[in-house]
C-alpha positions in Angstrom: 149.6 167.1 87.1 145.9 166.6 86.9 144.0 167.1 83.5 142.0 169.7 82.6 138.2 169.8 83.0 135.6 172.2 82.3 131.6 172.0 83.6 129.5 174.7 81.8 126.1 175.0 83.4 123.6 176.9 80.6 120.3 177.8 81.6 117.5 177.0 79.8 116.9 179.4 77.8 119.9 179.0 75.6 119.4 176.0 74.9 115.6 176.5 74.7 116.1 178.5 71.6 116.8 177.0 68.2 119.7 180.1 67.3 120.3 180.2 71.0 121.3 176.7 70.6 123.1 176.2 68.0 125.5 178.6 68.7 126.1 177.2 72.5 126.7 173.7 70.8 129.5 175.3 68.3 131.2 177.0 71.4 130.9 173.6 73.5 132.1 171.3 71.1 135.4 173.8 70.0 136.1 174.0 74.0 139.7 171.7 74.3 140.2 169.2 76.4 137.5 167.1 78.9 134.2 169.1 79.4 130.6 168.6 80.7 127.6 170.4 79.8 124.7 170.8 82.9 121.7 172.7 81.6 118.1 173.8 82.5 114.7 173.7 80.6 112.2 175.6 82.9 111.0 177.7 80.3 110.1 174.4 78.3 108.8 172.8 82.0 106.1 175.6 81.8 104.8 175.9 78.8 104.8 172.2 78.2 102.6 172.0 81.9 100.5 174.8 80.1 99.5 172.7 77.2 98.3 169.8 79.9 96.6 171.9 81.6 99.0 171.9 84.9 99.2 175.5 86.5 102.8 176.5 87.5 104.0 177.6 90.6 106.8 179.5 91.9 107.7 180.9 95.7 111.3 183.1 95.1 112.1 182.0 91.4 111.7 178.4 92.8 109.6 175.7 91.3 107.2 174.1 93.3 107.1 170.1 92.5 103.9 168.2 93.0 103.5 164.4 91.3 102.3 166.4 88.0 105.2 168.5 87.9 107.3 165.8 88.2 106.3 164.2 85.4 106.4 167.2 83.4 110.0 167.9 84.1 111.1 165.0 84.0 109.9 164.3 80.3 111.3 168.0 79.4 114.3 167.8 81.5 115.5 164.5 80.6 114.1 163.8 77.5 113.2 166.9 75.0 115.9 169.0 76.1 118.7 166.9 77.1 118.2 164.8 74.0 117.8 168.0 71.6 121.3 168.6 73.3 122.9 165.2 72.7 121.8 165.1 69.4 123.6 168.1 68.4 126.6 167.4 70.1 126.7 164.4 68.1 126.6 166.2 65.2 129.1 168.4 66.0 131.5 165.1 66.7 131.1 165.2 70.4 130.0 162.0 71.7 127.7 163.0 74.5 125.7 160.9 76.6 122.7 162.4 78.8 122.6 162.0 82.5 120.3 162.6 85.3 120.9 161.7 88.2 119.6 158.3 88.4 121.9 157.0 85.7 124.7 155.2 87.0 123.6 156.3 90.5 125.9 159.4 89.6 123.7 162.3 92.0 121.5 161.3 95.1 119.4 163.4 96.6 116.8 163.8 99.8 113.4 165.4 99.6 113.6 168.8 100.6 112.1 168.9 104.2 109.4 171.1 104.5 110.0 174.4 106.3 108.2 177.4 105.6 107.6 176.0 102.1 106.7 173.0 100.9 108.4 172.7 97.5 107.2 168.9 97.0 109.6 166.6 95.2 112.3 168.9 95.0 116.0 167.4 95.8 118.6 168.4 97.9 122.2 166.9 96.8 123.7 164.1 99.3 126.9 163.0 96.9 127.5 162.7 93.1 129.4 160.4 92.3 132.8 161.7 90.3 134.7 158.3 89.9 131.7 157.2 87.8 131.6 160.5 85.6 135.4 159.9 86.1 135.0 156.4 84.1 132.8 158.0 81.5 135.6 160.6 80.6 138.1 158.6 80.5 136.5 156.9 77.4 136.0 160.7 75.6 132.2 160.8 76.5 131.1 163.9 77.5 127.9 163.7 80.4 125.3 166.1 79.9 123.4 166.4 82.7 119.8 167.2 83.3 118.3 169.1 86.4 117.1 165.7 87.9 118.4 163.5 90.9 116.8 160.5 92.7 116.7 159.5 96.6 117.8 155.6 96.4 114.2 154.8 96.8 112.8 154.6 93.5 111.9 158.6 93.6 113.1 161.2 91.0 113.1 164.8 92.2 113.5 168.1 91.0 117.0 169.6 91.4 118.5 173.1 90.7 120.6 173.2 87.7 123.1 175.5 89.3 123.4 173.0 92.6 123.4 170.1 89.6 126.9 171.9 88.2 128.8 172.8 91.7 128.7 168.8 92.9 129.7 168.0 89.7 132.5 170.3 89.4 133.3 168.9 93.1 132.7 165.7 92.4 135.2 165.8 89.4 138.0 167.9 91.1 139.5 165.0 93.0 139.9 163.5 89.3 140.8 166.4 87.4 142.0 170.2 87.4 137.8 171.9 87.1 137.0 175.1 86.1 133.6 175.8 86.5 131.3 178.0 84.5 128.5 179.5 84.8 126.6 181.0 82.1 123.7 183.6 82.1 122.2 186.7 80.3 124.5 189.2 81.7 128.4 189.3 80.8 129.1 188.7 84.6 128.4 189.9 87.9 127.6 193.1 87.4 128.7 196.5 89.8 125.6 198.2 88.5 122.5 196.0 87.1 122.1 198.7 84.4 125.2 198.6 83.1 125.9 195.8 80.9 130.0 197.2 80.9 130.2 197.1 84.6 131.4 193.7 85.0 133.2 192.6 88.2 136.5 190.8 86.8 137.7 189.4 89.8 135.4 188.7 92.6 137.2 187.4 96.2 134.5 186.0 98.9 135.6 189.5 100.8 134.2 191.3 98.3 131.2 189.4 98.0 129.9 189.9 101.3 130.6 193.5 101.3 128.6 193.9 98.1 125.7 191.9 99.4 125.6 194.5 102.3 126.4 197.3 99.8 122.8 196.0 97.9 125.2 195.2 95.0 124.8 191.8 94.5 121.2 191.1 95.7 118.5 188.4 94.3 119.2 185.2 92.4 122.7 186.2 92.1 123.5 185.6 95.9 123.1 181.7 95.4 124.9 182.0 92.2 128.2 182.5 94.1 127.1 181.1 97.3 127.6 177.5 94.5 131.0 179.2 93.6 132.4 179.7 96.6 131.7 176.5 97.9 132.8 174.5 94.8 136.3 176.5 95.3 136.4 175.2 99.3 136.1 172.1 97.8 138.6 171.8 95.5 137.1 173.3 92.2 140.2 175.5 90.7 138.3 178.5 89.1 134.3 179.4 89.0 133.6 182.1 86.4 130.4 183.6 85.6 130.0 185.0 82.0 127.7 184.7 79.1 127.3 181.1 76.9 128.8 183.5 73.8 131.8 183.6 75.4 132.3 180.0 76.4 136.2 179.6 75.9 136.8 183.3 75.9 138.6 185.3 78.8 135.7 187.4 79.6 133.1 187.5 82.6 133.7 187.4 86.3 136.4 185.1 87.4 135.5 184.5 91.0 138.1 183.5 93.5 138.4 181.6 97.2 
């Protein structure tokens, strides 16, 4: 029987926020068992480009990645954040390392052809690499991993934090028995955006579809558990979406293959 593992993926506003913060590193660090923590930082990305005087620019909640931007978030995403983050693992007990993924070669990427858009140095996933995370694991150090991959060529690029999370959870699930999490605002997928009760607590692929046509589920939410679904076909046990609060509680939208 395969251990259990759990990947929580926070965006970056929890962990963007000092009270936000701290309570996300309490829940993490009481969570049993082997665990990995993928986050954001876009908020930080902005406001940090602001103050150099780098405009921002988004097409469909997207960030668009010239060579300036890629220096910004990659001294946010893998530096300030991600070391904010291991540095209070650590002094909850947890012995976290931070990863992008250049480290140990553990995500590659290709540059995101251009289309309609041309989002710059922005990654699309290729492999990660689980045995290496695998290895880490083993010797009870927890990865936490930073929106960043790299091409094999000496290029970082911008990746999506919630793409970041699924290949990990994949990655892992030949090693271990993964639930994936995601965490958000909202207390799950919601049956009606202005009801913060109306949580979905089971969600089959079926119904997914159907609610996309019913203009249920609609915007950001779509690729949300388009990641899910996937990272169940390949082997991931459970995907649930819920809040960070309720990290290691039964709460949320469990989402099923």
């Amino acid at each position: 029987m395969k251990e259990k593992l759990t990947v929580i993926k926070v965006g970056g506003k929890i962990v963007e926020e000092p009270d936000t913060l701290k309570s996300l590193l309490a829940r993490f660090s009481a969570l049993p068992g082997h665990k990995v923590l993928v986050h954001g930082g876009g908020r930080s990305a902005t406001r940090m480009a602001t103050r150099l005087g780098i405009e921002s620019h988004m097409v469909n909640g997207r960030r668009i990645t010239d060579a300036d931007m890629l220096n910004i978030v990659t001294m946010v995403y893998g530096g300030l954040v991600n070391k904010n983050i291991v540095a209070g693992l650590q002094a909850h007990g947890v012995n976290a390392l931070g990863l992008t993924g250049a480290d140990m070669n553990v995500i590659r990427a290709h540059k995101r052809p251009v289309k309609d858009i041309d989002y710059g140095f922005v990654g699309d996933v290729d492999k990660a690499d689980g045995n290496a995370l695998q290895k880490l694991i083993h010797e009870n150090i927890v990865p936490v991993m930073a929106p960043l991959t790299h091409d094999g060529e000496g290029h970082l690029l911008n990746t999506n934090a919630d793409t970041i999370a699924g290949e990990t959870a994949k990655a892992l699930a030949a090693h271990y028995d993964v639930t994936l999490v995601f965490c958000f605002e909202k207390k799950g997928v919601l049956l009606n955006a202005e009801d913060e009760e109306s949580v979905i607590p089971h969600l089959t692929e079926k119904d997914f579809k159907r609610y996309i046509e019913e203009g249920v589920i609609q915007g950001g939410m779509i690729p949300k558990l388009e990641n899910a679904f996937e990272a169940l076909h390949a082997g991931v046990s459970q995907v649930i979406i819920t809040q960070a609060d309720a990290i290691g509680r039964p709460e949320g939208t469990v989402v099923k293959g």
